[in-house]
C-alpha positions as CSV (number, residue, x, y, z in Angstrom):
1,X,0.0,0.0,0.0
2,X,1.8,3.7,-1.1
3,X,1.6,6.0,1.9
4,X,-0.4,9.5,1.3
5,X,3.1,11.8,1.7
6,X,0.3,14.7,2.1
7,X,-0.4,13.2,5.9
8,X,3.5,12.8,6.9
9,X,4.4,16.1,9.0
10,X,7.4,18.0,8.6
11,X,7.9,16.4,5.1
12,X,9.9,20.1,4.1
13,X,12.3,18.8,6.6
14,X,13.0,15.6,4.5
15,X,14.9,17.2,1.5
16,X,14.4,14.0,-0.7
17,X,11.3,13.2,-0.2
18,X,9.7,16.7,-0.9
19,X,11.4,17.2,-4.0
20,X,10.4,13.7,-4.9
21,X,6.5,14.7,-3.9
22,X,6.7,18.0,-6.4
23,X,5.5,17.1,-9.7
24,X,8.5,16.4,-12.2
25,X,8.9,19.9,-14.4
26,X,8.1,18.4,-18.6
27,X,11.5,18.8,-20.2
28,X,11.6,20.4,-23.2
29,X,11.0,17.5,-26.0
30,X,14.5,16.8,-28.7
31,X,12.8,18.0,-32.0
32,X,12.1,15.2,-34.4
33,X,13.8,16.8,-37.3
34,X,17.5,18.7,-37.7
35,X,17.0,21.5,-35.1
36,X,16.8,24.6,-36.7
37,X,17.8,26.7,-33.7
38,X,21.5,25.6,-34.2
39,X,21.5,26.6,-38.3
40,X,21.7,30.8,-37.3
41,X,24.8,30.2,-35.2
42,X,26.5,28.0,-37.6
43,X,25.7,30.0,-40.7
44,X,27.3,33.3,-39.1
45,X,30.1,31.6,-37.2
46,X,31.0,29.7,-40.3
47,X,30.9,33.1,-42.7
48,X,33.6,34.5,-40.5
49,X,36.9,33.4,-42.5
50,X,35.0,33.9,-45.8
51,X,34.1,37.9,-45.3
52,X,37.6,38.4,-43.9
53,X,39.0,36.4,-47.0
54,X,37.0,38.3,-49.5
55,X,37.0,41.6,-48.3
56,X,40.8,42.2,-48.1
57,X,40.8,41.8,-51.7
58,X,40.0,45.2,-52.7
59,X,41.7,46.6,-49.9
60,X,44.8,45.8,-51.0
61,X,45.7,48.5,-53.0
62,X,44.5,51.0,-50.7
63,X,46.0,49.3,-47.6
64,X,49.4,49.9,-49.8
65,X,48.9,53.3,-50.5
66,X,48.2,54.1,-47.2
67,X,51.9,52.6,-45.7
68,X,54.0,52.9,-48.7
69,X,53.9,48.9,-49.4
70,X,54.1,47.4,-52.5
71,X,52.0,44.5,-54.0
72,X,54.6,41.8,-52.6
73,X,54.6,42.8,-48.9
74,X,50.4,43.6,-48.9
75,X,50.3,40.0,-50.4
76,X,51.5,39.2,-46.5
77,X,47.5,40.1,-45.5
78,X,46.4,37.2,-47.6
79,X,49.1,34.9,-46.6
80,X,48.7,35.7,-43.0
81,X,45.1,34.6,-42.6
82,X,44.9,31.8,-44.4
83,X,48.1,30.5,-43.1
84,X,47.2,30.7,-39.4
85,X,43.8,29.0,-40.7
86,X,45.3,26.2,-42.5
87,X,47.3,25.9,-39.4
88,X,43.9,26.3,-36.9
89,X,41.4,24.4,-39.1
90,X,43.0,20.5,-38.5
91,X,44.6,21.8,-34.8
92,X,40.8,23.0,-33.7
93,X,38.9,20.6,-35.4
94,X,40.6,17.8,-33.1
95,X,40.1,19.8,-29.8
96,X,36.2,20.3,-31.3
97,X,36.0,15.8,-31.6
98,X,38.3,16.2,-28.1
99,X,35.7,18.9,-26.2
100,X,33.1,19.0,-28.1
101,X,32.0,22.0,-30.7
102,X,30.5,24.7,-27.7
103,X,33.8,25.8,-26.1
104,X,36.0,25.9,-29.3
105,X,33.0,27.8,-31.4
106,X,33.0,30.5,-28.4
107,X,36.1,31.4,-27.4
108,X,37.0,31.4,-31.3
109,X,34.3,33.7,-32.7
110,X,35.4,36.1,-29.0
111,X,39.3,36.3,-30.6
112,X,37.5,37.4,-34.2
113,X,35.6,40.2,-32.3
114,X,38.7,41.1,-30.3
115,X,41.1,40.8,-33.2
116,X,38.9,43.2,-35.5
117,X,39.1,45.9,-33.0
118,X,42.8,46.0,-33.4
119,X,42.7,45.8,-37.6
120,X,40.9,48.7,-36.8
121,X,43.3,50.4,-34.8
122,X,46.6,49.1,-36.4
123,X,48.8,51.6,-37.0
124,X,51.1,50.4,-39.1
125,X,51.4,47.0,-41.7
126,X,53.0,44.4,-39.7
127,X,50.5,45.3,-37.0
128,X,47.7,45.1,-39.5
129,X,49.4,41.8,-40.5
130,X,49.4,40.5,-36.7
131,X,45.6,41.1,-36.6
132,X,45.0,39.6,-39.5
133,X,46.7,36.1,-37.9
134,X,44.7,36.4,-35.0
135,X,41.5,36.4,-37.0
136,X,42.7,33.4,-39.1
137,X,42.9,31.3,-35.7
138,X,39.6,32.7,-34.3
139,X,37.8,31.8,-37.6
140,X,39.2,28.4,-37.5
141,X,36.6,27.2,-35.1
142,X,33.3,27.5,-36.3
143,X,33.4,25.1,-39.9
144,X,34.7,22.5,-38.1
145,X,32.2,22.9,-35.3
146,X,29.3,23.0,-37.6
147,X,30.5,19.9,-39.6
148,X,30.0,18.1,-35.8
149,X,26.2,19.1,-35.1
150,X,25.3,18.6,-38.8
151,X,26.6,15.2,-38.1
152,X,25.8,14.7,-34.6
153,X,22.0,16.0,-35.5
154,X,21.9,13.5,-38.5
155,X,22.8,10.4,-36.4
156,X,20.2,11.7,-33.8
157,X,17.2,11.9,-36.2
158,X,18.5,8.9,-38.6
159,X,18.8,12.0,-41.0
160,X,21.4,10.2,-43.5
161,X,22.0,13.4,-45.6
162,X,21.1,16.6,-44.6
163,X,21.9,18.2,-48.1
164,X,19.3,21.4,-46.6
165,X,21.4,22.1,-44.0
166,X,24.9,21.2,-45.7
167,X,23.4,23.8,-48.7
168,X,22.5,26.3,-46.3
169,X,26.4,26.1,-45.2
170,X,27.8,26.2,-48.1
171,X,25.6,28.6,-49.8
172,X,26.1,31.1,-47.2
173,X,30.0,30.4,-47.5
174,X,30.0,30.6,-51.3
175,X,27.6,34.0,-51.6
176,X,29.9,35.9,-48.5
177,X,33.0,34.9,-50.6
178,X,31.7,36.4,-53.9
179,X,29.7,39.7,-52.1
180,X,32.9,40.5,-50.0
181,X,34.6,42.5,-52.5
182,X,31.6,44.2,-53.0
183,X,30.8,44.8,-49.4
184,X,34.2,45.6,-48.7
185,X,34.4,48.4,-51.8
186,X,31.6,49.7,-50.9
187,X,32.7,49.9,-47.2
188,X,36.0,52.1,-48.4
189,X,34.2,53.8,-50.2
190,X,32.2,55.2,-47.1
191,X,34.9,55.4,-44.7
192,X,38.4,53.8,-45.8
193,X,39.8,49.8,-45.7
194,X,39.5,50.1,-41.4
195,X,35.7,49.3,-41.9
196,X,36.0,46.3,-43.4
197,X,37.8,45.4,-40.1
198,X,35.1,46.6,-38.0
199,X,32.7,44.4,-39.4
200,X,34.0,41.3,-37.3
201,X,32.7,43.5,-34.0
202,X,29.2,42.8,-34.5
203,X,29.2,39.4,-36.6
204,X,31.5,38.5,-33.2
205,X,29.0,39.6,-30.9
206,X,26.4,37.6,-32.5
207,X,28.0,34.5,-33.1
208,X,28.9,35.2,-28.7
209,X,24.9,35.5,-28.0
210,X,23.4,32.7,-30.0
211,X,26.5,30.4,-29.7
212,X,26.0,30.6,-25.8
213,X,21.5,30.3,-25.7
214,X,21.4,27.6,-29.0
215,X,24.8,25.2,-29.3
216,X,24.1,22.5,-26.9
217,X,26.8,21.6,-24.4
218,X,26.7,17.7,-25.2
219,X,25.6,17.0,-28.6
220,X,24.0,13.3,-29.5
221,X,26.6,11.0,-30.2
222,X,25.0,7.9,-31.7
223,X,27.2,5.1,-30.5
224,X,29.7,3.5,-33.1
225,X,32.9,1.2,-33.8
226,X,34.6,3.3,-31.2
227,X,32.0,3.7,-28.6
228,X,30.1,1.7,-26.3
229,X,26.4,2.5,-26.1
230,X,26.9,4.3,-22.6
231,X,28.6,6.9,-24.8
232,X,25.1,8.4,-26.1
233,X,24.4,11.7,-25.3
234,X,27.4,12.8,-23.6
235,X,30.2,14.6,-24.3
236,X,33.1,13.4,-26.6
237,X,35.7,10.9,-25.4
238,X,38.6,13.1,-24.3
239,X,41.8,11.9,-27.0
240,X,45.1,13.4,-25.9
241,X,46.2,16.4,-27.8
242,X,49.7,15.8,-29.9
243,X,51.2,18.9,-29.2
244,X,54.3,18.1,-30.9
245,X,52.6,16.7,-34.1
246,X,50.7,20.6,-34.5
247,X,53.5,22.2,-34.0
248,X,55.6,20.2,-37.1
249,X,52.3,21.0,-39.0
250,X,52.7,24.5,-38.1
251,X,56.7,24.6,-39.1
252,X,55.9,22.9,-42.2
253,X,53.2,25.0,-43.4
254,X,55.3,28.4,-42.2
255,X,58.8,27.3,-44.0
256,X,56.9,26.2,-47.1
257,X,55.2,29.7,-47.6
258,X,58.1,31.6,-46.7
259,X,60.0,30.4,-49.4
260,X,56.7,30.4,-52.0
261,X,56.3,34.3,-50.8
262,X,60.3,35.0,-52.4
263,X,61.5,32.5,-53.9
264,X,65.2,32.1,-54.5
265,X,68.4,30.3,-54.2
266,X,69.3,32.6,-50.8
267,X,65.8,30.7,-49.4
268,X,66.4,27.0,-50.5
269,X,66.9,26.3,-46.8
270,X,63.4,26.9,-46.0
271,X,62.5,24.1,-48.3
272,X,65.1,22.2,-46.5
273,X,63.2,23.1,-43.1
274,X,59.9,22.1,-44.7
275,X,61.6,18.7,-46.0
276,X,62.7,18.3,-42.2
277,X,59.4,19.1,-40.2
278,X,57.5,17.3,-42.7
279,X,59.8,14.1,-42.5
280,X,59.2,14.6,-38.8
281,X,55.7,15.1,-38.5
282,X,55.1,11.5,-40.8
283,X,57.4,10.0,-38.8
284,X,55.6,10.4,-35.6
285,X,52.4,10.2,-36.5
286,X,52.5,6.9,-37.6
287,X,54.0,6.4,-33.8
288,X,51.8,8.0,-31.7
289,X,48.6,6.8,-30.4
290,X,46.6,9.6,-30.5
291,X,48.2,11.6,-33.8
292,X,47.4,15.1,-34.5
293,X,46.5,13.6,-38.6
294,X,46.1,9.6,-38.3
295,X,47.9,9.3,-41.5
296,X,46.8,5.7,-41.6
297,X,43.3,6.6,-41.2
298,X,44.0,9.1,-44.4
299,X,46.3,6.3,-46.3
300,X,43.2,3.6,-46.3
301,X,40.6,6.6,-47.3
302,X,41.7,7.1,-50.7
303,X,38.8,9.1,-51.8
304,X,38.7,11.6,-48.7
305,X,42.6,11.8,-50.1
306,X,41.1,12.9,-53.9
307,X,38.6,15.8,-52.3
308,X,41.4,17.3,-50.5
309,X,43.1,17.4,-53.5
310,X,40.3,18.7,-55.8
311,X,39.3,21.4,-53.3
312,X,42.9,22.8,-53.2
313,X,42.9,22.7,-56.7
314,X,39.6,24.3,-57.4
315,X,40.2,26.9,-54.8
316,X,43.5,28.0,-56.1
317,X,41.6,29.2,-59.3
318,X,39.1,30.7,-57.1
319,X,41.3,32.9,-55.3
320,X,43.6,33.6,-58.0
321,X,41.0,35.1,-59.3
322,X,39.0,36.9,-56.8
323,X,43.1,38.2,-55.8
324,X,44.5,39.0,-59.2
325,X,42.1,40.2,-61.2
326,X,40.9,42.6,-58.3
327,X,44.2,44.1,-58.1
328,X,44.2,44.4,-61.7
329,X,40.9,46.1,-62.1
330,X,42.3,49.1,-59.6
331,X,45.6,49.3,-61.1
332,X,45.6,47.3,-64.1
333,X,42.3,49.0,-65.3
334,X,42.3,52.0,-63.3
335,X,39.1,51.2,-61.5
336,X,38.5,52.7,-57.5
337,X,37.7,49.9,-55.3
338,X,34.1,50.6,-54.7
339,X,33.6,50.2,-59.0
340,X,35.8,47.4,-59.0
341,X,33.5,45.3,-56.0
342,X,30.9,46.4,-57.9
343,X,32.2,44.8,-60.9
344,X,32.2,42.0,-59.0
345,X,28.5,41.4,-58.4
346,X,28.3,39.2,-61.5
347,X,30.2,36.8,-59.7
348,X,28.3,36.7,-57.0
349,X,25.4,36.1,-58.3
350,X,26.1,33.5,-60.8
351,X,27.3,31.4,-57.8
352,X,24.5,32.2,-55.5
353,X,22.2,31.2,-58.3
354,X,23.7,27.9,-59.1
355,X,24.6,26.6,-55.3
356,X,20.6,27.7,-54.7
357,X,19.6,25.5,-58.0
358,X,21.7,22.7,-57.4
359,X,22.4,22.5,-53.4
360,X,19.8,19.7,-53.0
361,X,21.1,17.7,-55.5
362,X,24.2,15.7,-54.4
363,X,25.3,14.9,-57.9
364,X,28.8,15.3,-57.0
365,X,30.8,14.1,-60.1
366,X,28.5,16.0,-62.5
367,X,28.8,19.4,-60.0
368,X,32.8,19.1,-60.4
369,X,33.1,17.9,-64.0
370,X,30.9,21.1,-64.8
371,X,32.3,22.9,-62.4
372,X,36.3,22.2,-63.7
373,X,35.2,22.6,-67.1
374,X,33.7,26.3,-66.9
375,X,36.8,27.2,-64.8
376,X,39.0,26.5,-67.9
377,X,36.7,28.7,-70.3
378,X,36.6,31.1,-67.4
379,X,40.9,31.4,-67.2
380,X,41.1,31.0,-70.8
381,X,39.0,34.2,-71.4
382,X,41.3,35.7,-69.0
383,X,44.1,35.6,-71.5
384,X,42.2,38.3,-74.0
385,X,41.5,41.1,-71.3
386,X,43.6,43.7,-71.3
387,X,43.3,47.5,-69.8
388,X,41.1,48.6,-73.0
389,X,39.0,46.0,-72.7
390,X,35.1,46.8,-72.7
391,X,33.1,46.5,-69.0
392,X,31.0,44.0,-70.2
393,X,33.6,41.2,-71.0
394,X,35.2,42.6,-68.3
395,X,31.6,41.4,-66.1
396,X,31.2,38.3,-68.5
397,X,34.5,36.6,-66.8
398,X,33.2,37.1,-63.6
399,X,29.9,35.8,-64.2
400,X,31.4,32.6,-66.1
401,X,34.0,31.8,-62.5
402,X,30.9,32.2,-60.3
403,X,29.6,28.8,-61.8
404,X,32.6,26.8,-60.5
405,X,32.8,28.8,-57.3
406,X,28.9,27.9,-57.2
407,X,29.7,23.6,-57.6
408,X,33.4,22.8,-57.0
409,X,33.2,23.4,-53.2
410,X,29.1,22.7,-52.4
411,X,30.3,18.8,-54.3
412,X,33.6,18.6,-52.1
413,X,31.9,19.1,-49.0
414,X,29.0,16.7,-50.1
415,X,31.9,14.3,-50.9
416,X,33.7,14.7,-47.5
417,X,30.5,14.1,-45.4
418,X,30.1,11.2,-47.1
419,X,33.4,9.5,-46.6
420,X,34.6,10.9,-43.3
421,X,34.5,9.0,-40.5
422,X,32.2,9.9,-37.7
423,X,34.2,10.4,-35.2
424,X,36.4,12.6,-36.5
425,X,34.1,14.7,-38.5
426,X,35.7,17.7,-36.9
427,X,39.2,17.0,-38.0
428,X,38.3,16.2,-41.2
429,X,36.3,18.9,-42.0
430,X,39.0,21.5,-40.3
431,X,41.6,19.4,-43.1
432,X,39.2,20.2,-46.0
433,X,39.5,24.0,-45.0
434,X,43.3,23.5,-44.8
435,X,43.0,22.4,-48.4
436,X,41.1,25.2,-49.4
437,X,43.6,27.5,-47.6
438,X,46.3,25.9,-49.1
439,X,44.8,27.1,-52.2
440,X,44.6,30.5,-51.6
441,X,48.1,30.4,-50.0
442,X,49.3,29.6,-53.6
443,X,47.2,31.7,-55.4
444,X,48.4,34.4,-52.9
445,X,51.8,33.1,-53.8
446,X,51.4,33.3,-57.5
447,X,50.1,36.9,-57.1
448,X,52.7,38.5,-55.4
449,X,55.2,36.5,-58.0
450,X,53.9,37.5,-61.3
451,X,52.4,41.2,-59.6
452,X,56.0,42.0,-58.6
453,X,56.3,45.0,-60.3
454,X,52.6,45.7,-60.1
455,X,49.0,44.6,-61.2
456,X,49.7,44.7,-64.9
457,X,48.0,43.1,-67.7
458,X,51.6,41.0,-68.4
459,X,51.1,39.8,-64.8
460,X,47.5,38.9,-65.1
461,X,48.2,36.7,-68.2
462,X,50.9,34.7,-66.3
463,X,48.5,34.6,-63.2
464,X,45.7,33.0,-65.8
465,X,47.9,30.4,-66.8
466,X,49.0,29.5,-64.1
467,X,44.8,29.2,-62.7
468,X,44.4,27.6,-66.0
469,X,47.0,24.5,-65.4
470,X,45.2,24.4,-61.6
471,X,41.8,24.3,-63.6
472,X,43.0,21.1,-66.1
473,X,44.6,18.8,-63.2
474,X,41.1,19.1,-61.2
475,X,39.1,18.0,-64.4
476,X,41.7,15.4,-64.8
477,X,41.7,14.6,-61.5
478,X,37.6,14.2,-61.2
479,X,37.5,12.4,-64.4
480,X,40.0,9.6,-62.8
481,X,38.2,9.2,-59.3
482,X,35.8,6.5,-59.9
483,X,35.0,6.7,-56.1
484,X,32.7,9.8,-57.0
485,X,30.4,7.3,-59.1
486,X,29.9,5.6,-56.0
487,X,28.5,9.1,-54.1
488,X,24.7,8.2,-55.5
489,X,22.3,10.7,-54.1
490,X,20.1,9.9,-51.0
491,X,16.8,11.1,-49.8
492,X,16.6,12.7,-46.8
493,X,14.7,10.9,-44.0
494,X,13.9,13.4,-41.6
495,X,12.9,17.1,-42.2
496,X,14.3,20.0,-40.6
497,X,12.1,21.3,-37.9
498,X,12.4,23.6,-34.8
499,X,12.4,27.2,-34.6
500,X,15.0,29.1,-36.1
């Protein structure tokens, strides 16, 4: 027989029973579909590196006007960012499978804000340069940690691709890539290049306030090869972090730039140094239990191996591009920044257009074929604009590289979800953005080589053929991967629901 706790006097005295009498408070239900309250905070948190990237473009010039620098040592803001974020990507996106995505998107998105302010403030290049880093490691957190929920929410609702939610991503990616030069001409145009660093402030302060109400602090882990089903629902298994395996990374990635930056006989030694740390870093990774890159995770996954290779290769073009032939149009072509971003909006519409058209559509060998095959029309057109050329072919370029920009990258990340590994979504996702960084670190390489001297319409030719060669490997390179045939489209399962 139950006893009526109501007649038991003093019962406020007995902790546990009177919380145990008080009905229980209804906890707020798991939607059944993606939650949508997560898409806001990984949209903007995820658009961080992009604006930065993109902006800087047509700020170069005025950046060097400003302290007396030529196009070699502004190529430096370029460089900087994306190598501290080819650097950040694979190092964060392993703390974000160690900790779990909360902590790494916060405190990342916090050094953006921060690191803005002092763009803002820097008075002089090397201090612009040293903000510029900064940013490139706060924007290394959020791609990786949106990669994790999209997967951690798929294995919760059975959801096997979420091509919405992966579209939205890369969508918002591809349109702020294309729009920043625009934005950030327009931006000079009102008040100088120190606006287009002041723009992190509030994106930071939003990423701060819905990171902290919506990211949850233990996503769903379904359990797997490498967990036991007690694993659930709590936070990641904490790995031990190879300190000494980032840091080779890091020399590697720092000696080979160096050299690409200037190269010359004086400088062979840094390729000696990146022989040395790389020889060292694949050397102990293969030793170490807990590598920083488990090379002999990447040596059986052959395909993951072919879309990191395709995305550097596409994304070379794409920043040869949106680098060169901005400089050209101010110098080149005699344009003011604001009319040269504006030139710009072709771009960015073609490749909002076709990411919208196509995002729901996995399709990832046609997207890439297409994709490669428009790129080579679009650096072979490149070769026939000069200084008197007319505005309208001038536009027509642009429009034709949005397509690629628009395909290559949506199909590479369509690819990588597919072939990654679960449990280390994070670091592979964070190595995909390396790629694409490692891209833009040689097409910010190639700049500053053939725009030695200046953005001249010589140096623009040699910059297209060089994006042209990039453009023919990847075409190559898709049309040998017969992995991509076996990427057949899927229906989603489950729709996304919750309140944005």
């Amino acid at each position: 027989m139950t006893p009526n706790l109501a007649r038991i006097p003093n019962l406020a005295r007995i902790p546990s029973l009177a919380r145990s009498a008080r009905p229980a408070r209804p906890s707020r239900p798991a939607p059944t579909g993606f939650d949508r309250r997560l898409i806001a905070p990984m949209i903007i948190g995820s658009v961080l590196n992009p604006v930065n990237s993109s902006m800087i473009a047509v700020a170069l010039v005025p950046i060097g006007a400003a302290f007396g620098a030529p196009p070699s040592q502004t190529a430096w803001l370029v460089s900087a960012l994306y190598l501290a974020t080819a650097v950040g990507q694979p190092v964060v996106g392993r703390l974000v499978d160690t900790y779990g995505p909360r902590r790494l998107y916060l405190i990342g998105t916090a050094l953006v804000g921060v690191a803005g302010l002092l763009g803002a403030l820097a008075p002089s290049l090397g201090a612009l340069i040293g903000a510029r880093v900064l940013i490139g490691f706060g924007t290394s957190a959020a791609y990786p940690a949106s990669m994790y929920l999209t997967r951690s929410e798929a294995e919760r609702t059975g959801l096997k691709s979420p091509a919405g939610v992966l579209t939205a991503l890369s969508v918002a990616n591809q349109t702020v890539v294309v729009i920043g030069p625009t934005l950030g001409g327009l931006l000079i145009g009102a008040g100088g290049w120190r606006l287009i660093f002041t723009v992190n402030i509030p994106l930071s302060l939003a990423c701060l306030v819905l990171g902290s109400l919506r990211l949850p602090k233990h996503p769903f882990r379904a359990p797997s090869a490498h967990r036991t089903p007690d694993a659930v629902g709590t936070p990641p298994t904490k790995r031990a972090v190879d300190i000494p395996g980032m840091l080779l990374f890091a020399a590697m990635l720092v000696s080979l730039m160096l050299f690409l930056m200037e190269p010359g006989v004086a400088d062979l030694y840094l390729l000696g140094l990146t022989a040395a740390a790389g020889t060292g870093l694949f050397l102990r990774e293969l030793r170490v239990r807990e590598p920083f890159i488990d090379l002999r995770v990447l040596g059986g996954n052959p395909p993951m191996l072919a879309t990191f290779l395709r995305q550097f290769l596409s994304f070379t073009a794409v920043y040869g591009f949106l680098y060169g032939f901005t400089q050209w149009l101010e110098q080149g072509r005699g344009l003011h920044a604001s009319a040269a971003g504006l030139l710009l909006l072709p771009l960015s519409l073609s490749a909002l257009i076709v990411s919208s058209l196509t995002g729901r559509r996995e399709a990832v060998r046609a997207k890439l074929v297409v994709g490669s095959v428009v790129q080579i029309v679009a650096c072979a057109l490149l070769l026939v604009v000069g200084s008197g050329s007319p505005v309208w072919l001038l536009a027509a370029v642009g429009l034709l590289m949005g397509i690629p920009q628009g395909l290559n990258g949506l199909a590479n990340q369509t690819a990588l979800y597919r072939q990654a590994d679960a449990d280390r979504m994070g670091s592979a996702a964070g190595l995909l953005r390396t790629f694409t960084y490692l891209g833009a670190l040689g097409a910010s390489a190639a700049t500053a080589t053939f725009f030695a001297h200046g953005a001249d319409t010589h140096g623009l030719h040699e910059l297209a053929l060089f994006m042209l060669a990039g453009a023919v490997l990847l075409l190559v390179a898709t049309l040998l991967d017969r992995s991509l045939r076996a990427i057949t489209p899927t229906t989603p399962t489950t729709p996304v629901s919750g309140k944005a």
